[in-house]
C-alpha positions as CSV (number, residue, x, y, z in Angstrom):
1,X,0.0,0.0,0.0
2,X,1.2,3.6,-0.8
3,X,2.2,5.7,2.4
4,X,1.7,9.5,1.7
5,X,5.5,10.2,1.3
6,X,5.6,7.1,-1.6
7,X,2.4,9.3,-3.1
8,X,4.3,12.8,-3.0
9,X,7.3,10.8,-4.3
10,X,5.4,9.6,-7.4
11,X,3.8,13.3,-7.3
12,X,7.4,14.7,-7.8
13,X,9.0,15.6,-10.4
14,X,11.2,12.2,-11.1
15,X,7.4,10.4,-10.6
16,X,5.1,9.3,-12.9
17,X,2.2,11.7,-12.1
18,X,4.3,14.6,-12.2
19,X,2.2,16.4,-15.4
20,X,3.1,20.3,-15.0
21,X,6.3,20.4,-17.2
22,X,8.0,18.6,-19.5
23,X,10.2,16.9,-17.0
24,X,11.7,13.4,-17.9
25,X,11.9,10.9,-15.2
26,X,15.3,9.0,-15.7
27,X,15.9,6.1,-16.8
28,X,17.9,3.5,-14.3
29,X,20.6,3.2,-17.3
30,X,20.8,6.3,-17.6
31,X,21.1,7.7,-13.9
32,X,23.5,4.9,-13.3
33,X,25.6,6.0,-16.4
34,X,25.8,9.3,-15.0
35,X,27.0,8.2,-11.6
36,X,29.8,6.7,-13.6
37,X,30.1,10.2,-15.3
38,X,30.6,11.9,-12.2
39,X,32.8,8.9,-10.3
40,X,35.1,9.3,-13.7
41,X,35.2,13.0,-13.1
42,X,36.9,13.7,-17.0
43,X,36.6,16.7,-18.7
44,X,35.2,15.9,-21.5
45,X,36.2,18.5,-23.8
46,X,39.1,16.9,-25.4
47,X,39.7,13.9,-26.5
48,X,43.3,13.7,-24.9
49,X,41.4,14.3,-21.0
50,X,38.9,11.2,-21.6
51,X,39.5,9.3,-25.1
52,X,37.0,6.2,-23.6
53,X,34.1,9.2,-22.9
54,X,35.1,11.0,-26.5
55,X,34.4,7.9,-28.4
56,X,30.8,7.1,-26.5
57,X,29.8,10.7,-26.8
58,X,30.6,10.6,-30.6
59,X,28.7,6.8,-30.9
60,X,26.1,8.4,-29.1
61,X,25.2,11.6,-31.3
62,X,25.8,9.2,-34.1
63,X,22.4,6.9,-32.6
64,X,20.6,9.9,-32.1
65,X,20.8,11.3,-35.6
66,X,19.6,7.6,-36.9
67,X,17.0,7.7,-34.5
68,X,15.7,11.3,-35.2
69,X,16.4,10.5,-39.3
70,X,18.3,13.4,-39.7
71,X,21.1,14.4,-42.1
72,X,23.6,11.9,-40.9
73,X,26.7,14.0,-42.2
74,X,25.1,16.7,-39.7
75,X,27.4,17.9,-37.0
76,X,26.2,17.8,-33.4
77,X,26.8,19.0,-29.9
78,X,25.9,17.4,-26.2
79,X,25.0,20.9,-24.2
80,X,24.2,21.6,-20.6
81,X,20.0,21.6,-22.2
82,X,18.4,23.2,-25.0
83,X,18.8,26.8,-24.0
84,X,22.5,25.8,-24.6
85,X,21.6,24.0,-27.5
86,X,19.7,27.1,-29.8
87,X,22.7,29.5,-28.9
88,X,25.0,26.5,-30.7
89,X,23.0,26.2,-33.3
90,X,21.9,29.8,-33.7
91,X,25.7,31.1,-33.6
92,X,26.3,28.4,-36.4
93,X,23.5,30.3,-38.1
94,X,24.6,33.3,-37.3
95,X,27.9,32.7,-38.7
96,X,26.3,31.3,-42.2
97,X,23.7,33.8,-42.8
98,X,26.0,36.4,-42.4
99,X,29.2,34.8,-44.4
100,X,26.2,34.9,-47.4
101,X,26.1,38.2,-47.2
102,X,30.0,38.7,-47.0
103,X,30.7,39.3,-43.5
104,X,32.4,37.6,-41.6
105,X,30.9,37.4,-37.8
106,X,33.5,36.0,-35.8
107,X,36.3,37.9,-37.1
108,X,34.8,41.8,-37.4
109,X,32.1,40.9,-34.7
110,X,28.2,42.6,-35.2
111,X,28.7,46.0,-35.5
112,X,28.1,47.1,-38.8
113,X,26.9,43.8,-39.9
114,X,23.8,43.4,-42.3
115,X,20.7,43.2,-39.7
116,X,19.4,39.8,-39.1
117,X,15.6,39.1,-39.5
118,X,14.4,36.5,-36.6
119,X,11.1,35.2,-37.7
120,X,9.7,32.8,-35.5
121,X,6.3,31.3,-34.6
122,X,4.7,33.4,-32.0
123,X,4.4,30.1,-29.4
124,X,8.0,30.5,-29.2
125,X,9.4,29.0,-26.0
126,X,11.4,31.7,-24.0
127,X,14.7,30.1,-24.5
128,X,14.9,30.8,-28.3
129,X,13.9,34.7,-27.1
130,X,17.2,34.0,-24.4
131,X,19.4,32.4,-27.2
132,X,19.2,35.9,-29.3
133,X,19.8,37.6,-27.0
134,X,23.0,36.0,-25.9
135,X,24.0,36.3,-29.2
136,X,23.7,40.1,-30.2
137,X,20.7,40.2,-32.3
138,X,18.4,41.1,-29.6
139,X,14.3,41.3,-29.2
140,X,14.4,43.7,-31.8
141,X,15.4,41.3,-34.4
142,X,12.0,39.3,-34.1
143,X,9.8,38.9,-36.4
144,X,6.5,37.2,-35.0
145,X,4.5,34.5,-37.5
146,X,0.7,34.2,-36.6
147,X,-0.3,31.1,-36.2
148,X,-3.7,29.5,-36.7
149,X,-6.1,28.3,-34.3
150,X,-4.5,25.2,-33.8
151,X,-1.1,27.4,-32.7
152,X,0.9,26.5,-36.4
153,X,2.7,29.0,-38.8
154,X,0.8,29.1,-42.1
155,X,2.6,29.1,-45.7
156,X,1.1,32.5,-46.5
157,X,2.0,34.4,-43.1
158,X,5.7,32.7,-43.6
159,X,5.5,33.9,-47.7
160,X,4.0,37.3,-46.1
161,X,6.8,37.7,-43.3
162,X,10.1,36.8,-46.3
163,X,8.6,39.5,-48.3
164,X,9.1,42.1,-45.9
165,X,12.4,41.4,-44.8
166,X,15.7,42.8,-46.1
167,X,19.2,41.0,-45.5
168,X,19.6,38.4,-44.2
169,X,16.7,35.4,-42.2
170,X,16.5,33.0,-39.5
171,X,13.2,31.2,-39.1
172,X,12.7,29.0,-36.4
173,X,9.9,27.0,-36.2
174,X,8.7,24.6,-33.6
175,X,8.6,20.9,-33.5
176,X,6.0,21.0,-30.8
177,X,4.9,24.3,-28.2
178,X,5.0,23.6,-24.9
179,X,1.0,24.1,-24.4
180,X,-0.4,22.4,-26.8
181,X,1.7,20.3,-28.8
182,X,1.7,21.8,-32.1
183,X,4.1,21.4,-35.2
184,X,4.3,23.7,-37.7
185,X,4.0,22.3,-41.1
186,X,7.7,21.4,-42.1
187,X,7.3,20.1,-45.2
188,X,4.9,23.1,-46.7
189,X,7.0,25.8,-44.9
190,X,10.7,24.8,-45.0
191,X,11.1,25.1,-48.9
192,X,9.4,28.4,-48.8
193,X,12.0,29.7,-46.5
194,X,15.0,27.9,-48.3
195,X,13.7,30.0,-51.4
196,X,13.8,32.9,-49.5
197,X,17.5,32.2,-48.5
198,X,16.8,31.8,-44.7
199,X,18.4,29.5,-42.4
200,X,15.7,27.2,-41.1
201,X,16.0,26.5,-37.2
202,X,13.9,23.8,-35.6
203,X,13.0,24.2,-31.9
204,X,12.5,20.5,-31.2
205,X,13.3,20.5,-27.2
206,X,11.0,17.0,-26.6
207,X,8.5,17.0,-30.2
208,X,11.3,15.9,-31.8
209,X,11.4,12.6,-30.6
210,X,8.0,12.1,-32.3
211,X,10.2,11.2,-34.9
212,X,11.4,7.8,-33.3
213,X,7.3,7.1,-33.8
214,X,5.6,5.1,-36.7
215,X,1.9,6.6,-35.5
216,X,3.4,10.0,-34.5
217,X,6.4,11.3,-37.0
218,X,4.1,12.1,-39.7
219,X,3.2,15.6,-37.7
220,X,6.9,16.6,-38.1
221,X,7.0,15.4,-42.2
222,X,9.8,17.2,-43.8
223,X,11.6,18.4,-40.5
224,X,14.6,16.7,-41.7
225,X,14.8,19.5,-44.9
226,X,15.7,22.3,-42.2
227,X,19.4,23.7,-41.2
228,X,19.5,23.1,-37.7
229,X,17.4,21.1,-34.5
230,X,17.5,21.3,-30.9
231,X,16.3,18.8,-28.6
232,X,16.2,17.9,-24.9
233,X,17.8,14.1,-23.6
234,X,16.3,15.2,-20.1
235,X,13.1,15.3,-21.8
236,X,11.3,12.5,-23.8
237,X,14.5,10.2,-23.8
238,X,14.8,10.4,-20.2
239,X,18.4,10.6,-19.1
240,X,19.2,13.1,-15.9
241,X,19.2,17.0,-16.4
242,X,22.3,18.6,-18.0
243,X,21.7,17.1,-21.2
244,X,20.5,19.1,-24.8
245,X,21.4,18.1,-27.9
246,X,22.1,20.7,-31.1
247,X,22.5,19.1,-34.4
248,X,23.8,21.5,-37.5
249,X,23.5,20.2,-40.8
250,X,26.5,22.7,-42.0
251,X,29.3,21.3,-40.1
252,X,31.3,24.1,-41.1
253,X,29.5,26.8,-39.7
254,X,28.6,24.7,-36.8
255,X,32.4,24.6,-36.0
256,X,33.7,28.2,-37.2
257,X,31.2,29.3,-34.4
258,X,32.5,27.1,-31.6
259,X,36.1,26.3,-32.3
260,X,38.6,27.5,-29.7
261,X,42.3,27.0,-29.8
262,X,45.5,27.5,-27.8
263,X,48.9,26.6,-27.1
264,X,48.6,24.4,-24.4
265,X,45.1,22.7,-25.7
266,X,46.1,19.2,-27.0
267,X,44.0,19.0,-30.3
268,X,43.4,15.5,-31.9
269,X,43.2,15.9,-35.3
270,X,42.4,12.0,-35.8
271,X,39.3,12.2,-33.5
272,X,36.8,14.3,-32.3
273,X,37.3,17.1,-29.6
274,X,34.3,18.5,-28.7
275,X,35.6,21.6,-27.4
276,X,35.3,22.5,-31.6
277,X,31.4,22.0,-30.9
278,X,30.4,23.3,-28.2
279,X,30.7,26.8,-26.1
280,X,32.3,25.0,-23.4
281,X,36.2,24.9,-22.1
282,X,35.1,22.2,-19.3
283,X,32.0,19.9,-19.6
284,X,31.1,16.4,-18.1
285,X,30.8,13.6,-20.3
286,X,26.9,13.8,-20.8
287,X,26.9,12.1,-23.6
288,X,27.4,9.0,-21.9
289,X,24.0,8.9,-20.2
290,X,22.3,8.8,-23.5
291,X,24.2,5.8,-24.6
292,X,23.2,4.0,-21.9
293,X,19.4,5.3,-22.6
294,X,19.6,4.4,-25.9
295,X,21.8,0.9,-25.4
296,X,18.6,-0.1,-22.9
297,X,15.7,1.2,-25.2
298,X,17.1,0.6,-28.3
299,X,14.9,2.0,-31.3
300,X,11.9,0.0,-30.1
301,X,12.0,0.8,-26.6
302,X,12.3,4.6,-27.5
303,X,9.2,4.0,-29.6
304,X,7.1,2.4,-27.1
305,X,8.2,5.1,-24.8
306,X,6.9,8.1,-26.9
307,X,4.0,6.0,-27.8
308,X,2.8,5.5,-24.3
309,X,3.4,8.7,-23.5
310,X,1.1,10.1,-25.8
311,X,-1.8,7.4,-25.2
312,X,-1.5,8.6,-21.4
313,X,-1.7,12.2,-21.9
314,X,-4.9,11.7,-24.3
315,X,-6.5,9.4,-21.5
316,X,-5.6,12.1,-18.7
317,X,-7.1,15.4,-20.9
318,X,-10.5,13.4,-22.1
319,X,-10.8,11.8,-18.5
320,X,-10.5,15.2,-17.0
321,X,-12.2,17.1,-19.4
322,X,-15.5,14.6,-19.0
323,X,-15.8,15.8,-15.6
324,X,-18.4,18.5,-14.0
325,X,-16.9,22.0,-14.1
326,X,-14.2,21.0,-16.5
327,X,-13.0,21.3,-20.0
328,X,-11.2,21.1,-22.9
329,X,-9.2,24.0,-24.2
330,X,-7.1,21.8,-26.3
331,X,-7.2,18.3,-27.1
332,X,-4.1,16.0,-26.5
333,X,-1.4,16.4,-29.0
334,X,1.2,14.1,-28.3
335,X,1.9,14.1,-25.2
336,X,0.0,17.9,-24.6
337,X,-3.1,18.9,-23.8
338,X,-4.8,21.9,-22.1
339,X,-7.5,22.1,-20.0
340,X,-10.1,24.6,-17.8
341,X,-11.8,24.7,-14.9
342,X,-15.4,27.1,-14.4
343,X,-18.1,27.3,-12.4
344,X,-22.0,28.9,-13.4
345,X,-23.1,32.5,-14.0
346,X,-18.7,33.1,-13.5
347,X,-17.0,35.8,-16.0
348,X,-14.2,34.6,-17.7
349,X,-11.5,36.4,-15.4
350,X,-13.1,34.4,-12.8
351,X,-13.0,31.2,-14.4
352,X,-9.3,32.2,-14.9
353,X,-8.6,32.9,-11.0
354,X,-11.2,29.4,-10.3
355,X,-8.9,27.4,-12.7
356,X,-5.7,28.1,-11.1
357,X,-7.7,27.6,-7.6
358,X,-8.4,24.3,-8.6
359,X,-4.8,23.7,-9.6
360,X,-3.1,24.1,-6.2
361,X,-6.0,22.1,-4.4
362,X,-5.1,19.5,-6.6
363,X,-1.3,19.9,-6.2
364,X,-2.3,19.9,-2.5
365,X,-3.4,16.6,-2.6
366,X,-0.1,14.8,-3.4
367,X,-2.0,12.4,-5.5
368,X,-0.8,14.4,-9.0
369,X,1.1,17.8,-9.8
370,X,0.0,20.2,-12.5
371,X,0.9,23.8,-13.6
372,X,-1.0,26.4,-15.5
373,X,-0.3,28.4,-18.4
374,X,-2.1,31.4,-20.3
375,X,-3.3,30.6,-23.7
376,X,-4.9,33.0,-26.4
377,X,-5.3,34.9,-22.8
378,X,-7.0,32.2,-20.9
379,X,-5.9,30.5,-18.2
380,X,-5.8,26.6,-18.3
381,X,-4.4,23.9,-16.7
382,X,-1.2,21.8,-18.7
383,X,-1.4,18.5,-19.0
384,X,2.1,17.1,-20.0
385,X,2.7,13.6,-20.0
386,X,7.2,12.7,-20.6
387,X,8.1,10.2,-17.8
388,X,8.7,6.5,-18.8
389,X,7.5,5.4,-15.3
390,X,3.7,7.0,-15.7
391,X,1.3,3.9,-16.3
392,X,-2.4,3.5,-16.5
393,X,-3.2,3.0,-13.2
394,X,-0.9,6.8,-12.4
395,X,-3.3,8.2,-15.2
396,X,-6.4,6.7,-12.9
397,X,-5.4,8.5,-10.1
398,X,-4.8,11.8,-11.1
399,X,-8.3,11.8,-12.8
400,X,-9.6,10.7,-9.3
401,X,-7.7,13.7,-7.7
402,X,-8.9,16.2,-9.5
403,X,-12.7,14.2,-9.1
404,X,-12.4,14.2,-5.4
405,X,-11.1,18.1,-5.8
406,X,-14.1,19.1,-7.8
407,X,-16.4,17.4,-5.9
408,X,-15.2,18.7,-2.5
409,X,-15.7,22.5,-4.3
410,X,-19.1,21.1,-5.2
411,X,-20.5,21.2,-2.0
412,X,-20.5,25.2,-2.2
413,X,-21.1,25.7,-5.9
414,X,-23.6,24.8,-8.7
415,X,-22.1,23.7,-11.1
416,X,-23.7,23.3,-15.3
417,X,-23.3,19.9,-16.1
């Protein structure tokens, strides 16, 4: 039988009805590879400080590539997370839109350079907003893309954004929001861009993996025709935090924007230092966990995984959203969903403050953990299923949490069944 502490445990977010974020759980593997990571103690930035670690991280980024189906002559990077990850990838960018238009950005630096054009989808996730500014381009350099109701960048607002623009573009589109799930339409969008000239940046941070999914990867069709992708192994593939992944399909830019050399740096020139990929002089070997992750799961496993994933979070927004004084503000898109809370004769703002009410009595509970989130200026409740240890019987329980919440509110309230 569960004691309350086991239930707050599960509640947690290493448990499997933690649902806020889009926390990964850890995979035993994994957590035990990165125990060895941190017994080790190796700096994994050259190869000459940890040859053993150099070689798994590059075997590693080599299985994630096959698994994702991208370019597999693509370039890649292990960062501390994804925020790490689009300032990589958006320097290599930076670098190549720039050296198109005949400057050179590391050398002469950006003043005076031709002004950048940042178009993005306007569910952009506040790390890509972080990532610009890190690199010099700052908010200015936005460009927002309206999405339509279901929170994707259409063709004609893309075609309608290039037209606008002088110099040189960066369009970064997103391999699933964080509210609802959403893809933008790679396969329509991408070749518009690429006409256009831009550098096509996919924010990928846990949709990607989609992609390791026979029922699923059709929603990010034609991802793999972009320039760069960012994803998150503390995220769907589960390894502990401290682990993004940036993969650059010019491995030349993606190295003129990293590369770092000095006298007393021993540089391999038969193997791979990954001090040429990444903004890092000292760095553990995180690319170890995700060989164990994916040595464990193997294609399959990381399928199932995704799969289940999915099926839970569509069982948890439809089971909620079926009960009194709930529902659904968006339906479960792969492992996202959205949901409200409202009681009779209440204005909106009300329903707003009543959502989050219900919320924290939820939280309260133990029994399950969400978090809220404003969309198209409503307040709802995010439902985000990641961790490989929810199950069927964690999905049951949360729904009877936020039953047992309701109904307790009930008592006061009429609700409009």
């Amino acid at each position: 039988m569960d004691c309350r502490e086991c239930q707050r445990r599960d509640a947690g977010e290493c448990g499997g009805r933690f649902f806020a974020w889009v926390i990964g759980g850890g995979l035993e593997s994994a957590l035990a590879a990165d125990w060895l990571v941190a017994t080790w103690d190796q700096n994994a930035a050259l190869y000459a400080c940890g040859p053993a670690v150099a070689v798994i991280e590059e075997e590693a980024g080599e299985w994630i590539k096959s698994l994702l189906d991208l370019p597999r002559e693509a370039s890649f990077a292990f960062t501390t997370g994804c925020q790490l990850a689009h300032v990589t990838s958006l320097a290599a960018a930076r670098y190549a839109v720039l050296k198109r238009a005949n400057w050179d950005v590391e050398n002469d630096g950006l003043f005076g350079a031709p002004r950048v054009t940042i178009m993005t989808n306007e569910q952009k996730h506040g790390s890509v907003e972080r990532a610009v500014r890190y690199l010099g381009f700052g908010r200015a350099s936005f460009m927002s893309l309206q999405t339509d109701d279901a929170g994707r960048v259409m063709p004609q607002a893309l075609r309608r954004a290039l037209a606008k623009a002088t110099g040189p573009v960066i369009v970064i589109l997103n391999a699933a929001d964080l509210n609802v799930g959403a893809c933008d339409p790679f396969a329509k969008l991408i070749p518009v861009a690429k006409q256009a000239g831009a550098w096509v940046h996919i924010d990928g941070a846990f949709g990607l993996f989609a992609r390791a999914s026979r029922r699923h990867r059709a929603q990010l069709e034609g991802v793999e025709q972009a320039d760069s992708w960012v994803t998150d192994g503390h995220k769907w593939l589960n390894v502990p935090f401290d682990c993004g992944i940036a993969i650059v399909r010019d491995c030349d830019a993606h190295r003129a924007a990293m590369t770092v050399s000095a006298s007393y740096v021993a540089a391999e020139e038969s193997a791979r230092d990954q001090i040429d990929w990444n903004p890092e002089w000292s760095r553990r070997a995180r690319g170890v966990p995700v060989y164990a992750a994916l040595k464990e799961l193997g294609r399959q496993g990381v399928e199932s995984m995704v799969d289940r994933c999915c099926a839970h979070c569509h069982a948890l927004v439809t089971g909620i959203g079926a009960l009194a004084g709930a529902e659904v503000v968006a339906s479960a898109n792969l492992n996202q969903g959205l949901i409200r809370f409202w009681k009779r004769g209440q204005t909106p703002e009300q329903d707003d403050a009543f959502t989050d009410e219900v919320i924290q009595r939820i939280n309260t509970t133990g029994e399950a953990f969400f978090s809220g989130t404003t969309w198209r200026g409503r307040r709802a409740m995010r439902v985000s299923v990641v961790n490989w240890r929810t199950c069927a019987r964690d999905v049951e329980r949360a729904i009877a949490a936020v039953r047992s919440v309701l109904a307790a509110i009930d008592t006061s309230a009429d609700y409009l069944i």
